[in-house]
C-alpha positions in Angstrom: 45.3 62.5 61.9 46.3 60.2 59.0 46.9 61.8 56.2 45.7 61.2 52.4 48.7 59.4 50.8 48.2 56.8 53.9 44.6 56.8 53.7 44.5 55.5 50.0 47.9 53.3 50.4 45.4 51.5 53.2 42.7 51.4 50.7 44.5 50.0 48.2 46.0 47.1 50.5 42.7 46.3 51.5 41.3 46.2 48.0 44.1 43.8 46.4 43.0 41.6 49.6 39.7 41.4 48.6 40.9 40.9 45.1 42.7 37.8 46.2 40.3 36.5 48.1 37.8 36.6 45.5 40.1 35.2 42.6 41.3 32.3 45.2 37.1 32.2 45.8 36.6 32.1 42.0 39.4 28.9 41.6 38.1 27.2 44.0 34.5 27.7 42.4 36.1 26.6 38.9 37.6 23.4 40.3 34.8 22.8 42.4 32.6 23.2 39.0 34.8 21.2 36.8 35.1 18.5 39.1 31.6 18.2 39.5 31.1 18.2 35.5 34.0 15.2 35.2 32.0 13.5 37.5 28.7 14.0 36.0 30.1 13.0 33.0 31.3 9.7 34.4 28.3 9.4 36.1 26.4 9.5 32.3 28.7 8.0 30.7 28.4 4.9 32.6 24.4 5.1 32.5 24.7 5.6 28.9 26.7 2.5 28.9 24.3 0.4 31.4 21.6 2.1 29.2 22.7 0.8 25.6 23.5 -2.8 27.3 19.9 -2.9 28.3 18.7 -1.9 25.1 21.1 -4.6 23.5 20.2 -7.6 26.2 16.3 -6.3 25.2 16.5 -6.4 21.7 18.5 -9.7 22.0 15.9 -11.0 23.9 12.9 -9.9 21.9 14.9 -11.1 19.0 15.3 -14.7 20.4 11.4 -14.9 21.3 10.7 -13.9 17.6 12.9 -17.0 16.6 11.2 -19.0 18.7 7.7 -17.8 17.7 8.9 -18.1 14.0 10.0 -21.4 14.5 7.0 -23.0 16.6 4.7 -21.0 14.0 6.4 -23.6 11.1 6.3 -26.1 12.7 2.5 -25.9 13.7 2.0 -24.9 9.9 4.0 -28.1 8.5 1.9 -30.1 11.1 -1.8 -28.4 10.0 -0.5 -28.6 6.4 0.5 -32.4 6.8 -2.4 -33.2 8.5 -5.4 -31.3 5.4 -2.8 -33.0 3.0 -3.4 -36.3 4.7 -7.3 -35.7 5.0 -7.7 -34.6 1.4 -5.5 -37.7 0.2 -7.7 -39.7 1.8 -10.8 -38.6 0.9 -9.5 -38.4 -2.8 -9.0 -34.8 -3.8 -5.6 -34.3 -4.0 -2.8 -37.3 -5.0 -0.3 -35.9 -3.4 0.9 -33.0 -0.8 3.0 -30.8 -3.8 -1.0 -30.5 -5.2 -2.0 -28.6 -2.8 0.9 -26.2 -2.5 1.1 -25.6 -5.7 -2.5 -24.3 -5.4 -1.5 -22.1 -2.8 1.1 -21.1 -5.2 -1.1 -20.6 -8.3 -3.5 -18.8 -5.9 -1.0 -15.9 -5.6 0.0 -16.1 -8.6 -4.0 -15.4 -9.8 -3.6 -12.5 -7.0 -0.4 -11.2 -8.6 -1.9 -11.1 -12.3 -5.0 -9.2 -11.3 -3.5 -6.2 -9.5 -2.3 -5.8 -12.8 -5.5 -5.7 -14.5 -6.4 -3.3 -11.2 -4.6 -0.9 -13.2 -6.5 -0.3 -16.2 -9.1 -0.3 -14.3 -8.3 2.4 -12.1 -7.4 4.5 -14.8 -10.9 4.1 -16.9 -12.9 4.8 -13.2 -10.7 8.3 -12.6 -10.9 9.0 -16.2 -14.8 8.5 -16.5 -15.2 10.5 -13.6 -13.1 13.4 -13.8 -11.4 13.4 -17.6 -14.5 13.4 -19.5 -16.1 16.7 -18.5 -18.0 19.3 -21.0 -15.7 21.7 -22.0 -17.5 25.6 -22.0 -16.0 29.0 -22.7 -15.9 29.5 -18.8 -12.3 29.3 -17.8 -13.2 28.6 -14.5 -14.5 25.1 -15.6 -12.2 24.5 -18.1 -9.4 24.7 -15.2 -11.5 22.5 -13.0 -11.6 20.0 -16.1 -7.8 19.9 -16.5 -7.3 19.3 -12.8 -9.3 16.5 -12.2 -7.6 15.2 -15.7 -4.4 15.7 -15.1 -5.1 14.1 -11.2 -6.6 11.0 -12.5 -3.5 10.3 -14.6 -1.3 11.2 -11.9 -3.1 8.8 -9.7 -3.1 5.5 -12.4 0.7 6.5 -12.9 1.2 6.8 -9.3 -0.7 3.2 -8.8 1.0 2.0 -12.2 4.6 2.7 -10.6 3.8 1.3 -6.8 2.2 -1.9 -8.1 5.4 -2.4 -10.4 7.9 -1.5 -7.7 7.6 -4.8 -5.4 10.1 -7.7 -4.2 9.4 -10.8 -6.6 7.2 -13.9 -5.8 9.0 -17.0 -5.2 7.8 -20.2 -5.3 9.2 -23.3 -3.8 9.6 -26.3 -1.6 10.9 -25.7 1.5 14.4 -27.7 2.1 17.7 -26.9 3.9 19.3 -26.5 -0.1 16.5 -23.9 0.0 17.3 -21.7 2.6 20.7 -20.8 2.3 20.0 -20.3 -1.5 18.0 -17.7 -0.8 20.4 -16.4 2.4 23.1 -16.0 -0.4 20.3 -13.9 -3.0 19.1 -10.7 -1.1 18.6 -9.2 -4.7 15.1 -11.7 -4.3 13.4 -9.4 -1.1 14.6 -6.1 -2.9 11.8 -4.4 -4.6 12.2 -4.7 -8.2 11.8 -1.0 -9.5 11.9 -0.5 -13.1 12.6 2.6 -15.2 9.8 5.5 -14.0 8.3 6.8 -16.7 7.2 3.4 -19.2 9.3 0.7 -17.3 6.1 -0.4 -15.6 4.3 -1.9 -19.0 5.3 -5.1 -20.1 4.9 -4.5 -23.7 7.3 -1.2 -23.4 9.9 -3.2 -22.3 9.3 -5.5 -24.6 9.5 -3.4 -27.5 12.3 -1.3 -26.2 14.5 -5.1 -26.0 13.6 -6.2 -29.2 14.1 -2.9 -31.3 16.9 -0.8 -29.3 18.2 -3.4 -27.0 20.2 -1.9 -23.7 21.0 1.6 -23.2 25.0 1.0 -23.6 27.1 -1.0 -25.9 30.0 -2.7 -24.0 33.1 -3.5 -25.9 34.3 -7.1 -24.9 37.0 -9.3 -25.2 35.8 -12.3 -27.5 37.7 -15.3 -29.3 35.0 -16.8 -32.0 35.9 -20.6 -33.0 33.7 -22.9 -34.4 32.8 -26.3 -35.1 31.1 -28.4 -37.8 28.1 -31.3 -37.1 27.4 -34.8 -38.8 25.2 -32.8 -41.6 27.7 -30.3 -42.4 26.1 -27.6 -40.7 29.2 -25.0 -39.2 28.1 -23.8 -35.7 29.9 -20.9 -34.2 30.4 -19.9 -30.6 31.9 -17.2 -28.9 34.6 -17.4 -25.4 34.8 -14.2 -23.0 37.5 -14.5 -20.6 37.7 -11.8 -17.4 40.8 -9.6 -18.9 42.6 -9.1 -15.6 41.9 -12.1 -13.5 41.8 -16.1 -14.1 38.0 -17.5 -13.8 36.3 -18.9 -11.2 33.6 -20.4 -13.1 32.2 -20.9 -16.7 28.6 -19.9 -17.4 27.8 -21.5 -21.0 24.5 -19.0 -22.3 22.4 -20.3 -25.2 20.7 -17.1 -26.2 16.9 -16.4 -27.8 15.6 -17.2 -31.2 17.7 -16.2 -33.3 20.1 -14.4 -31.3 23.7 -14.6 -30.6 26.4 -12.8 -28.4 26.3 -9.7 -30.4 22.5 -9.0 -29.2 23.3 -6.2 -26.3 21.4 -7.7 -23.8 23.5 -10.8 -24.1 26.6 -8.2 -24.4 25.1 -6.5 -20.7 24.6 -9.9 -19.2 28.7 -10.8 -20.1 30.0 -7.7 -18.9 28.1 -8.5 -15.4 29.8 -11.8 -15.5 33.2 -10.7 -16.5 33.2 -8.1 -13.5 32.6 -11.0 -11.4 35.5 -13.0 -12.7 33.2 -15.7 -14.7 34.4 -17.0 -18.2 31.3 -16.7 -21.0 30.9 -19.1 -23.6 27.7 -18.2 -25.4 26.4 -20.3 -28.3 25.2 -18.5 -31.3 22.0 -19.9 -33.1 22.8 -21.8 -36.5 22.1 -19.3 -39.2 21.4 -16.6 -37.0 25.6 -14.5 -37.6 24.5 -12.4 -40.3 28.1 -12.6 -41.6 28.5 -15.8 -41.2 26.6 -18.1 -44.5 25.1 -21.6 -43.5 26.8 -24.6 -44.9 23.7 -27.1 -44.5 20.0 -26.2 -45.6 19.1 -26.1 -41.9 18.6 -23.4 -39.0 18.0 -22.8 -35.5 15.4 -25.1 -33.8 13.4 -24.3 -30.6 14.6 -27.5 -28.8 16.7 -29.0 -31.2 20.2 -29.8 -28.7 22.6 -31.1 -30.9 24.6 -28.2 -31.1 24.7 -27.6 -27.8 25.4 -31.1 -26.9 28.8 -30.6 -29.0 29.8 -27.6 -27.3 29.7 -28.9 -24.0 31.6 -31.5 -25.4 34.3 -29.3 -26.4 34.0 -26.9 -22.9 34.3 -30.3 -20.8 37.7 -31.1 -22.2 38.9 -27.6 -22.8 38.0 -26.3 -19.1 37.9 -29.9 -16.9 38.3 -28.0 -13.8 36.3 -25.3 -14.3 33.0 -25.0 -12.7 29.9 -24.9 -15.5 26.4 -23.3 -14.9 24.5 -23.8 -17.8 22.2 -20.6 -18.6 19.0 -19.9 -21.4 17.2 -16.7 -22.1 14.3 -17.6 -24.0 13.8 -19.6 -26.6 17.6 -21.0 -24.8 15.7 -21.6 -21.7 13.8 -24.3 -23.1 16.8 -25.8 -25.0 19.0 -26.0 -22.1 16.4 -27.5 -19.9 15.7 -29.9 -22.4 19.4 -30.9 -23.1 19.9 -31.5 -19.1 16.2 -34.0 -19.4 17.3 -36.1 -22.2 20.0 -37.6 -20.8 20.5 -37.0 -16.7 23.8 -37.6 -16.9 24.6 -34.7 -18.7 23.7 -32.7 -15.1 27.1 -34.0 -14.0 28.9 -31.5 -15.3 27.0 -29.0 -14.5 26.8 -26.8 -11.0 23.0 -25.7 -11.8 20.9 -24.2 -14.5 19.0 -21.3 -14.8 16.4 -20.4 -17.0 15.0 -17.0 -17.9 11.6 -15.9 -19.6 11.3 -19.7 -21.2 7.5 -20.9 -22.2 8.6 -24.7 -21.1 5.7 -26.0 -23.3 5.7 -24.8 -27.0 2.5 -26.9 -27.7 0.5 -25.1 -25.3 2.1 -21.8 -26.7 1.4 -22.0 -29.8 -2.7 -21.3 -29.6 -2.0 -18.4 -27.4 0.2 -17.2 -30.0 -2.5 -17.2 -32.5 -4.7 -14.9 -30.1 -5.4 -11.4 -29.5 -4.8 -11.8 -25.7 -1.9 -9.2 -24.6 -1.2 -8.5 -28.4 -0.1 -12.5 -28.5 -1.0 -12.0 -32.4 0.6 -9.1 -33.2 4.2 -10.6 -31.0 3.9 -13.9 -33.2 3.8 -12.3 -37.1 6.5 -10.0 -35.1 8.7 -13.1 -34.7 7.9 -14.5 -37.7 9.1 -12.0 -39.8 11.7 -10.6 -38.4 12.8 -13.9 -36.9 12.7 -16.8 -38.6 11.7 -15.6 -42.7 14.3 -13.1 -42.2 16.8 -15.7 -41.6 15.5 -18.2 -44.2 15.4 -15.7 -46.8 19.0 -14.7 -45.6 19.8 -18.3 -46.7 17.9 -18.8 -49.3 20.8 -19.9 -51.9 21.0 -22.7 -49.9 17.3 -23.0 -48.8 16.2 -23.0 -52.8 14.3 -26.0 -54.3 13.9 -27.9 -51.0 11.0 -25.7 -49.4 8.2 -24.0 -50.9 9.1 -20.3 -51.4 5.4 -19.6 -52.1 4.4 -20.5 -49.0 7.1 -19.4 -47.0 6.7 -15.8 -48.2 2.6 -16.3 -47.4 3.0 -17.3 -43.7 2.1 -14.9 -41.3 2.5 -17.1 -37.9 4.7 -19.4 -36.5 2.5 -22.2 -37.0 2.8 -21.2 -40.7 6.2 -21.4 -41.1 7.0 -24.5 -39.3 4.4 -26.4 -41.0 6.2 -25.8 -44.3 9.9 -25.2 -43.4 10.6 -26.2 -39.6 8.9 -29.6 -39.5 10.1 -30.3 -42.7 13.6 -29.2 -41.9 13.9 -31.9 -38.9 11.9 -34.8 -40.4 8.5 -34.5 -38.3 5.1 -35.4 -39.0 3.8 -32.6 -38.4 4.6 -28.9 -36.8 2.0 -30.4 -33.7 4.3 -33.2 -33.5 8.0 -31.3 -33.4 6.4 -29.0 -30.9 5.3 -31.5 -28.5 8.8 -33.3 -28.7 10.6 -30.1 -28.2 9.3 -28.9 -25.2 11.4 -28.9 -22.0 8.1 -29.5 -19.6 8.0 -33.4 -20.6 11.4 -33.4 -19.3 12.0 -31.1 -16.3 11.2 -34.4 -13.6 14.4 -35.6 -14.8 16.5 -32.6 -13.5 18.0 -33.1 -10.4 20.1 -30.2 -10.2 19.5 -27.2 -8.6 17.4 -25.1 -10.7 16.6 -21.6 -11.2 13.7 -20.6 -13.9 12.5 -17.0 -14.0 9.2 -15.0 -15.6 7.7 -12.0 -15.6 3.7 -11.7 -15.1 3.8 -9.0 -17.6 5.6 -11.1 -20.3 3.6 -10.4 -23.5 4.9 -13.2 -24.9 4.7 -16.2 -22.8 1.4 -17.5 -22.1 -0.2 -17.7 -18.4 -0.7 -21.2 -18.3 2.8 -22.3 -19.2 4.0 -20.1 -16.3 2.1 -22.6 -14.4 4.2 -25.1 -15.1 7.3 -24.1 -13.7 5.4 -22.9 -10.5 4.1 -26.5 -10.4 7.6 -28.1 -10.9 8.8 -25.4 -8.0 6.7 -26.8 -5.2 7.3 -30.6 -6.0 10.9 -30.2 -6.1 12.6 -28.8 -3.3 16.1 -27.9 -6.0 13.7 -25.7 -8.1 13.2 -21.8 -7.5 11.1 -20.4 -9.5 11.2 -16.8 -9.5 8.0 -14.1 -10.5 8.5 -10.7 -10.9 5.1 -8.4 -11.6 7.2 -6.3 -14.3 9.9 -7.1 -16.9 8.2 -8.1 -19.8 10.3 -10.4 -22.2 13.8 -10.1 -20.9 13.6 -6.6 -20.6 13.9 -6.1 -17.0 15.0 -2.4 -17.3 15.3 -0.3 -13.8 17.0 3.2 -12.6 16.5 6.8 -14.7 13.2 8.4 -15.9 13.4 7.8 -19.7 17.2 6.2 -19.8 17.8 3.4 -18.2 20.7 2.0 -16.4 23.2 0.0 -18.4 22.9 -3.2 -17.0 19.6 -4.1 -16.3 18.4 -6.3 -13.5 18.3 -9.2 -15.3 21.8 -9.0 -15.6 22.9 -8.2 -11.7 20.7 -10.7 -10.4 21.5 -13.1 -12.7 25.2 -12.9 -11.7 24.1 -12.9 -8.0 22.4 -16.5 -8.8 25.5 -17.7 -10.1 27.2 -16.7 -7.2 25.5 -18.6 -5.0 24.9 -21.4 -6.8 28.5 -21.6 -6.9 29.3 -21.3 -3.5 26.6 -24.0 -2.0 28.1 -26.1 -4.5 31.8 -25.2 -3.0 29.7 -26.3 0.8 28.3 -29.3 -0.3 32.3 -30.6 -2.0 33.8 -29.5 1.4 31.4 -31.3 3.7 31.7 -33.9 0.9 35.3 -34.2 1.9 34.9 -33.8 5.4 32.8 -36.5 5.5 35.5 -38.7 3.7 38.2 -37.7 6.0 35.9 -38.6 9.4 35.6 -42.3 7.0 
């Protein structure tokens, strides 16, 4: 009979048997497992693989038959629009094809204008509806009353703030110059979003330009020099060189009425430009340097170009090299574009202009200004004052016995002050007569350069109708962009914070940005240029 000891030394070799069998099982199971998981993996790996190059060849497809559609859809709009042009021509209603675009363009325009009257609007409807409820001693009521209150003016600030936040309008003539300006700008198809809380009303930013400026005050490398005219009259202008790097370009600014480079929105836009590498060399208005006395009885004009003429004199031989975009804000607007008509040679030396919140016709300006439409009277003895009988009082040591103090201390408009002082100051017939002889709009046919000009539908201070004028000069002349933005007010252009804005405004980046690729389609055109010589 076996006994115990063998009995359980049996059991115990039977049991590590089974043990190995089932750990060798187990292995086996493991490898067996892992293989099949490797393989699997390969297995969706590749799918995944086959599966994104499908999606890839799809979307390449879809996005060649988009190309195509896009394309055959312009061409059968340039066919239907050449063919109503030529029917309308014929029949008389149009003289020529840029007519009818630019009604198109005005058309939008119109559309653009009236959402923002939607607003007001909006606001009177929830107001009337909800605001104006009878107050009682019932609590109940009284918190009913303050809803609907406070959710009508959460709803015209909510409409306020959407309207204002949208890409701007462009308006212009389609040409191969055209399209790879506007590849090298995507600042233009960004919505345009300006500060939240009061950004959205064109006479807040206004206001917030003219009597704080920008939100920081940039300290900036500056030589001042100066030069002196036929009439005695010392001008002064200021040079800003990139501190660490040599420039690229030279962007020559003529600033507002009766500003200069020490205006911090001028200060903002140079510190763009010196980040990019550009030189500055911004003009400052005769008369305008407080510190700085007059040495002629004469001031700033709206269109008068001598001094400018004689500092692009001095620029051409100081920087021959360098290339020049010539750049106005304002009032300058209308100066440089008027500078470039006078003479079409002048735009030789020049890469392109751009102009920025100009009125291009200052005789169809002036009744606007005298007005109540948009505050347009309350903006002109504004200017008046602190513009241009500041600055002749400044002078008056020199000013005294020439004009008549009596009624330069009576005007309270524009028109006022130039019939006594400005008209008189530049030997013109009348204030009618200087102001249809310095507006730019008489000239801008002659400009042949590319050309950028730039408003805001909100501007307080620029009249509607003059806005038309660009737009119409835009879709006759395929080197003309103009660009409309539904907010900014007058250079103000303020975006990013609740109540403080950012530093540098978007006026200034995308100002910079033009530039930019104004320079560089002028750097393709030189180098097919000289390709073409070398084929020769």
């Amino acid at each position: 009979m076996e006994s115990l000891e063998d009995f359980l030394t049996r059991s115990t070799e039977i049991l590590r048997a089974h043990s190995d069998g089932l750990w060798a099982q187990k292995n086996e199971l493991f490898a067996g497992c892992s293989e099949s998981i490797r393989s699997h993996r390969k297995g969706l790996r590749k799918s995944r693989e086959e599966l994104l190059a499908g999606c890839l060849e799809s979307i390449r497809a879809q996005r060649d038959g988009l190309l195509q559609t896009r394309d055959s859809l312009t061409m059968r709009s340039c066919e239907l629009f050449a063919s109503v042009s030529e029917t309308l021509i014929a029949e008389g209603l149009i003289v020529n094809a840029s007519e009818l675009l630019f009604e198109r363009q005005r058309l939008l325009a119109d559309k653009l204008r009236s959402s923002l009257a939607s607003k007001l609007k909006i606001f009177i409807i929830f107001f009337l509806m909800f605001g104006l409820r009878r107050y009682h001693w019932n609590s109940e009521e009284t918190d009913i009353s303050l809803l609907f209150l406070v959710i009508s003016v959460a709803a015209y600030y909510l409409h306020a703030v959407s309207s204002a936040s949208a890409p701007p309008v462009l308006f212009y003539k389609q040409s191969d110059w055209m399209e790879r300006l506007l590849d090298r700008c995507p600042c233009l198809f960004k919505p345009y979003k300006p500060t939240l809380l009061w950004g959205w009303s064109g006479h807040l930013q206004t206001a917030v330009l003219g009597k704080m400026g920008r939100s920081v005050n940039p300290l900036l490398p500056l030589v001042r020099r100066s030069f002196k005219l036929d009439d005695g009259a010392t001008v002064y202008y200021d040079t800003f060189d990139p501190p660490f790097t040599r420039a690229t370009a030279t962007i020559v600014v003529v600033p507002g009425i009766n500003n200069t480079s020490e205006k911090l929105y001028i200060k903002t836009f140079v510190r763009s430009c010196l980040g990019a590498g550009y030189r500055v060399v911004c003009l400052n208005h005769l008369g305008s340097l407080k510190d700085y006395p007059i040495t002629s009885p004469r001031i700033f004009g709206y269109g008068h170009t001598e001094e400018l003429s004689r500092l692009v004199d001095i620029i051409k031989e100081r920087y021959p090299t360098s290339p020049k975009i010539l750049l106005g804000f304002s009032m300058g607007g209308n100066v440089v574009t008027k500078y470039l008509g006078e003479r079409p040679e002048r735009q030789d030396w020049f890469v392109g202009v751009i102009s920025a919140c100009q009125g291009y016709d200052i005789s169809k300006q002036g009744p606007y200004f005298l007005t109540w439409d948009r505050m347009a009277r309350l903006y002109n003895w504004a200017i008046t004052n602190d513009a241009l009988k500041a600055t002749f009082y400044r002078h008056s040591k020199v000013m005294a016995g020439i004009y008549d103090m009596r009624r330069v201390s009576s005007a309270t408009c524009m028109q006022d002050f130039d019939a006594c002082v400005m008209s008189k100051m530049y030997g013109y017939e009348s204030h009618e007569h200087m102001y249809k002889d310095w507006s730019c709009s008489r000239l801008l046919d002659n400009i042949k350069i590319p050309m950028i000009t730039l408003n805001a539908v909100d501007d307080p201070i620029i009249a509607p109708v003059c806005s038309d004028i660009a737009i119409r000069q835009a879709c006759k002349n395929d080197r003309v962009l103009h660009i409309q933005t539904q907010c900014g007010g007058h250079l103000g252009y303020y975006t990013g914070g609740w109540i403080i804005p950012n530093g540098l405004s978007w006026l200034d980046t995308s100002i910079v940005e033009f530039c930019g690729a104004l320079l560089a389609d002028s750097k393709h055109q030189d180098e097919d240029s000289g390709d073409n010589s070398m084929v020769v």
